[in-house]
C-alpha positions in Angstrom: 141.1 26.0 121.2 143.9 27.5 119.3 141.4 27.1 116.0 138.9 29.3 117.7 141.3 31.6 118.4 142.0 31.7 115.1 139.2 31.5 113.6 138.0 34.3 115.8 140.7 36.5 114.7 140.2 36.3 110.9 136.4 36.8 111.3 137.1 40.3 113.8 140.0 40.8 111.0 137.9 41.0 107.9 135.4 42.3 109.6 138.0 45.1 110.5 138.9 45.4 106.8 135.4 45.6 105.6 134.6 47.9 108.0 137.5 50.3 107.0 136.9 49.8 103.3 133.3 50.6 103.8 134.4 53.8 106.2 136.8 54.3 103.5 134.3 54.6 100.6 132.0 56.1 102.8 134.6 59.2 103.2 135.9 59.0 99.7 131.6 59.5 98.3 131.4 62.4 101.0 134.2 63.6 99.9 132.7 63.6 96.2 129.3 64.9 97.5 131.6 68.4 99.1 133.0 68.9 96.1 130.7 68.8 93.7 128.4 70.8 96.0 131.1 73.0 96.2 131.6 73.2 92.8 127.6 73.8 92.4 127.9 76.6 94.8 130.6 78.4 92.8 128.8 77.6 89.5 126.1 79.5 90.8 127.9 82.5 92.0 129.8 83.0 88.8 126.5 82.9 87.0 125.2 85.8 89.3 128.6 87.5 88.8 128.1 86.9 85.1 124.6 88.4 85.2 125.9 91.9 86.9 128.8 92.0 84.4 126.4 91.8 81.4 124.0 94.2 82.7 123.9 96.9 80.8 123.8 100.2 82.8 125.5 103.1 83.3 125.4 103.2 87.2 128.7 101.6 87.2 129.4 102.2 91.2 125.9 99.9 91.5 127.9 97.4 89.5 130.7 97.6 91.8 128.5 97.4 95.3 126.8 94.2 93.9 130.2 92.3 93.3 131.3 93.0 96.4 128.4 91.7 98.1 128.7 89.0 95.8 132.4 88.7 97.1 131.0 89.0 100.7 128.5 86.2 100.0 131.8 83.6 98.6 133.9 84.7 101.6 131.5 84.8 104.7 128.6 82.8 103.4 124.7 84.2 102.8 123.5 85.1 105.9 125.6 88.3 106.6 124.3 89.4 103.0 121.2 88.8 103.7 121.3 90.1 107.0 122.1 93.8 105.5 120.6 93.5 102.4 117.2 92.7 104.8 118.4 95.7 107.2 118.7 97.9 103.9 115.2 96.8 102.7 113.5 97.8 106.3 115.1 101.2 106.4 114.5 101.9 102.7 110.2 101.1 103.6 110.7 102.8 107.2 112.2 105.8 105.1 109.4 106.1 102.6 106.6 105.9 105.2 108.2 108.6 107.0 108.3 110.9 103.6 104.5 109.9 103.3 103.9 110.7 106.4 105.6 113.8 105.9 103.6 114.4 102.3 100.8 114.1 104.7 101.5 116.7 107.2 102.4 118.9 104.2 99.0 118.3 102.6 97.5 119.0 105.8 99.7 122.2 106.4 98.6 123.1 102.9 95.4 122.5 103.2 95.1 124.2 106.7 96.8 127.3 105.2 94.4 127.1 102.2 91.3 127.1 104.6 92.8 130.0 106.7 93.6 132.2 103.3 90.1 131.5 102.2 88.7 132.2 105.7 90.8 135.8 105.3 89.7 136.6 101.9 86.0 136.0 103.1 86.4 137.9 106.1 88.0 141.0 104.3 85.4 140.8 101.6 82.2 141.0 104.6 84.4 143.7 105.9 84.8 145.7 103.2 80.9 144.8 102.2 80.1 145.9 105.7 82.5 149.5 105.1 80.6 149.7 102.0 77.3 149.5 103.6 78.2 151.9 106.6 79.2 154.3 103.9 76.0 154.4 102.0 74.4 154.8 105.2 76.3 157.6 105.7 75.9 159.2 103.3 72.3 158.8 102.6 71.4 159.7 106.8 74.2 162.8 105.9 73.6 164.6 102.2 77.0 166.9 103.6 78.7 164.8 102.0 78.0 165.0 99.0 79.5 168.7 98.8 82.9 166.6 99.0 82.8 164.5 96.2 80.8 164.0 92.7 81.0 166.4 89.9 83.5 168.9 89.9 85.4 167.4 92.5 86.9 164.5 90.7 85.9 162.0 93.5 83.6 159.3 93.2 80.1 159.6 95.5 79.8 156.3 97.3 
């Protein structure tokens, strides 16, 4: 019985010991895996801060905003980059479909008040045709007036 026992206790023993080398390992290559996504993930972001320092542009403050979001993005993670950038992007579309809009009501304004001015001019040209017209009647129903003008008078006869 006492061999059993034994027996027994070596067998749950190195079973133990395998057990914890395996779970051992099994940390260790996890371990390995973090790291070198780690270092993957910082590999990346240098590249992208690489990339903004090469740039060649004058807009220096630009330069500026997109290593602090790039600093944002190493200390807080993607999403609350993406999060704004995606908020900036919707505003920036919302914003230039309000100026079209706005281009719109201007062009109709524009056009309205072209229409209107046209409408005017038209209207003061029958109304000085229609002037014109009651004149000539005028005067040809009332040869009086003709003493007024014409001639020696230095007015024109309608």
């Amino acid at each position: 019985m006492e061999d059993s026992t034994k027996r027994s206790f070596w067998n749950f023993g190195i079973g133990g010991l395998v057990g914890a080398a395996i779970g051992g390992f099994g940390t260790f290559f996890a371990q390995q895996q973090v790291t070198l996504s780690e270092n993957q993930y910082f590999m990346e972001l240098d590249k992208l801060r690489l990339a903004i320092m090469v740039e060649e542009t004058e807009d220096f403050e630009q330069q500026l905003n997109e290593l602090k979001a790039l600093s944002e993005v190493r200390e807080k993670g993607y999403r609350p980059v993406f999060e704004q950038t995606l908020a900036n992007d919707i505003s920036e579309i919302e914003g230039r479909i309000a100026r079209v809009a706005q281009a719109r009501a201007d062009a109709e304004a524009a056009d309205a008040e072209a229409a209107e001015a046209e409408a005017r001019q038209n209207e003061a040209e029958a109304a000085a045709a229609a002037a014109q017209a009651r004149k000539e009647q005028t005067f040809r129903t009332n040869p009086s007036f003709f003493l007024d003008c014409g001639g020696s008078t230095g007015r024109y006869c309608p």
